[in-house]
C-alpha positions in Angstrom: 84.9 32.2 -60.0 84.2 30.0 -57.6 86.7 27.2 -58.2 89.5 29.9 -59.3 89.0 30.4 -55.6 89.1 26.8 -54.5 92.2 26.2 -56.6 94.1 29.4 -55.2 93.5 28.1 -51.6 94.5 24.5 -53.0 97.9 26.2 -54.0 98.6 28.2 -51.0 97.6 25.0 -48.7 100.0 22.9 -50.6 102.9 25.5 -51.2 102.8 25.7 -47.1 102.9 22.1 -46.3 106.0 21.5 -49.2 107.8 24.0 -46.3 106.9 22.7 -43.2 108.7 19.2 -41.8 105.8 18.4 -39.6 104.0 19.3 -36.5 105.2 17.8 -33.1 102.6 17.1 -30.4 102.9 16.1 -27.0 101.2 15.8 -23.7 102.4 15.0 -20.2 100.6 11.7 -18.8 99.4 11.2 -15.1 103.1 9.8 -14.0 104.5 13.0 -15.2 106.1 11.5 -18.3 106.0 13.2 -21.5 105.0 12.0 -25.2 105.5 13.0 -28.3 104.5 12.5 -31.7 103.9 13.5 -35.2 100.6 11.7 -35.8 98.6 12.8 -32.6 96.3 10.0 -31.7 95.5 10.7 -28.0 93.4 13.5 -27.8 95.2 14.5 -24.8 97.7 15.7 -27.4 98.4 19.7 -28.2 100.5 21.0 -31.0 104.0 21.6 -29.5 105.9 23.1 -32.6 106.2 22.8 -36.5 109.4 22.8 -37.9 110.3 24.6 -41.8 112.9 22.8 -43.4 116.3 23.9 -43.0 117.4 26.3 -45.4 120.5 24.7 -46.7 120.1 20.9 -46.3 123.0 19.6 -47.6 126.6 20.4 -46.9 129.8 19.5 -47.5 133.5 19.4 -45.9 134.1 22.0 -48.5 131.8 24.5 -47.5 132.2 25.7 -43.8 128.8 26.0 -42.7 127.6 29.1 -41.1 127.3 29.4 -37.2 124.7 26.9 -36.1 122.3 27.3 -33.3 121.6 24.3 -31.4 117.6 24.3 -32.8 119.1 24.7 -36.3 118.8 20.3 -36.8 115.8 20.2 -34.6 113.7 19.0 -37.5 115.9 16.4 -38.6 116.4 15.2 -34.8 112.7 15.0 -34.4 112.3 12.8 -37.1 114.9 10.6 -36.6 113.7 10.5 -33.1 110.2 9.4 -34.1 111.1 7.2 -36.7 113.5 4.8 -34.4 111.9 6.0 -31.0 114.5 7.4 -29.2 114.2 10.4 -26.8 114.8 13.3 -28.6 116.2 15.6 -25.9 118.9 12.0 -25.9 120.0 12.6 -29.6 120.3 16.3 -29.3 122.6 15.6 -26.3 124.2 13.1 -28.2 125.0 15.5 -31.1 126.3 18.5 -28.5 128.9 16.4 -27.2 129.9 15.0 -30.3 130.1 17.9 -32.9 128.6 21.0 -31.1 126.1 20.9 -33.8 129.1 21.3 -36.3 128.2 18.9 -39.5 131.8 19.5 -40.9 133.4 17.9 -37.3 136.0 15.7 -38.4 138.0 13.4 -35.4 141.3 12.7 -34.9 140.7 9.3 -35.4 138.3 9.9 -38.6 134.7 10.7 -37.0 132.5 12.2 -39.4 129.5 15.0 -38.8 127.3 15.6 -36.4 126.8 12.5 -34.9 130.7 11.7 -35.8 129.6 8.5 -37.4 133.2 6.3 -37.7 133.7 5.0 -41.8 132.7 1.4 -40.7 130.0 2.5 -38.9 128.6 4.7 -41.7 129.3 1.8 -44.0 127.7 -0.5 -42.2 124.1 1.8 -42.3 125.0 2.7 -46.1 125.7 5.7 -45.3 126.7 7.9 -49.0 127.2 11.6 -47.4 128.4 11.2 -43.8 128.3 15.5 -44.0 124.4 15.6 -45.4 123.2 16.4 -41.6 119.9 14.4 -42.3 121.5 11.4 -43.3 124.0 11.6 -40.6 121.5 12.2 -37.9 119.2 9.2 -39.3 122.3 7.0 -39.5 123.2 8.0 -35.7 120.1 7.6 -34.5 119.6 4.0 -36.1 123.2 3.0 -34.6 122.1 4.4 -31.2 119.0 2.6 -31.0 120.6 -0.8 -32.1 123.1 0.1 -29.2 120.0 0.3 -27.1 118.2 -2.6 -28.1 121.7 -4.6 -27.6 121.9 -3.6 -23.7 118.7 -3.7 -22.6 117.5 0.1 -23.1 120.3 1.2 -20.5 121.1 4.3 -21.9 124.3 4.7 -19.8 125.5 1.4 -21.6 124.4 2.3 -24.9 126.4 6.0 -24.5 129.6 4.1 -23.3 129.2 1.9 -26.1 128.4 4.6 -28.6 131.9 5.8 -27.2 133.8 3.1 -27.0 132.4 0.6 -28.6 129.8 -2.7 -27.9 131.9 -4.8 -27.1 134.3 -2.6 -24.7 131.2 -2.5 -23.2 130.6 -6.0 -22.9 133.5 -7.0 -21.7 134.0 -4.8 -18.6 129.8 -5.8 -18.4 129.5 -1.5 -18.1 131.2 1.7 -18.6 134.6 1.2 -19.4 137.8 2.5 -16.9 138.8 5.0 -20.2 138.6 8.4 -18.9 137.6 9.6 -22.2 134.1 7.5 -22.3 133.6 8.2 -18.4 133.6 11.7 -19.4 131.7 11.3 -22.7 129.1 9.7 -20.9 128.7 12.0 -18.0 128.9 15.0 -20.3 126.3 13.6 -22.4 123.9 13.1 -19.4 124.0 16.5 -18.3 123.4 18.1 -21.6 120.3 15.5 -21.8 118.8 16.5 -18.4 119.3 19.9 -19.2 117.4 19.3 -23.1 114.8 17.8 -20.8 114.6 20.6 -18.3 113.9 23.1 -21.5 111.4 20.4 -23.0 109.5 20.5 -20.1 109.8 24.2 -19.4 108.3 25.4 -22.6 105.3 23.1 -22.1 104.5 25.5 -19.1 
């Protein structure tokens, strides 16, 4: 009787953790800046959130998705955040002012998803389903951080660049004169500092 009961508890222990992405846990240090993780290894750490899977992971340009919330692709941004280390309140800015969350966005000049991933960009990661929001985010997030790494961790460079491209960038040694990647980057700032205002917020 015994280990019918172990067994049943085995089941239900495993059946939850096959639905749950992972728990996220963070802590704000002395200088007021605030860590994350998914393997907690401070014990200063507390569980911020766990994340279920999202209900319908793939999609395709063929079936219009329903109407997203911004959290909807909070799992998949966390983990693409933790896996590259980049801010995740950054990517999820990054993703507003892209696609508003839409994983069908197309460009005019052929950007794909929600991080609107060009077709030589997403060739360059191997990318096989620009649409799949996971692999999109993963793939955006990987391109942003090699961005990053390329100027130095200035985030302002890295957005232009994102934009317009690395070597725009490079050239004018900074933000481009194109209005459209002035505003990109400004928009994207604002929608970050306000990601980080809720972050912080809900740790209250």
């Amino acid at each position: 009787m015994l280990s019918r009961v172990v067994a049943i508890v085995l089941l239900l222990q495993l059946s939850l953790a096959a639905n749950v992405f992972a728990g996220i846990y963070c802590f704000v240090d002395e200088q007021g800046v605030v860590h994350f993780s998914n393997v907690p290894t401070d014990n200063r750490y507390k569980l911020y959130k766990t994340f279920k899977k999202p209900l319908l992971k793939r999609k395709t340009r063929k079936i219009r998705s329903r109407p997203i919330y911004e959290s909807y692709y909070d799992s998949h941004i966390w983990k693409a955040a933790i896996k590259y280390g980049v801010d995740f309140a950054l990517l999820k800015a990054v993703i507003k002012a892209e696609s508003n969350f839409d994983p069908n966005a197309v460009s005019p000049k052929g950007a794909e998803g929600l991080m609107q991933l060009m077709p030589e960009t997403s060739q360059l990661l191997n990318v096989k389903d620009p649409f799949d929001p996971e692999e999109n985010i993963l793939a955006g997030t990987r391109y942003l951080k090699m961005l990053m790494d390329q100027f130095n961790n200035n985030v302002v460079f890295a957005l232009a660049a994102y934009n317009a491209g690395p070597d725009v960038v490079s050239e004018y040694k900074g933000i481009p004169p194109y209005p459209e990647t002035v505003t990109y980057v400004k928009r994207v700032l604002e929608y970050f500092r306000d990601y980080k205002s809720k972050i912080r917020l809900s740790m209250k």
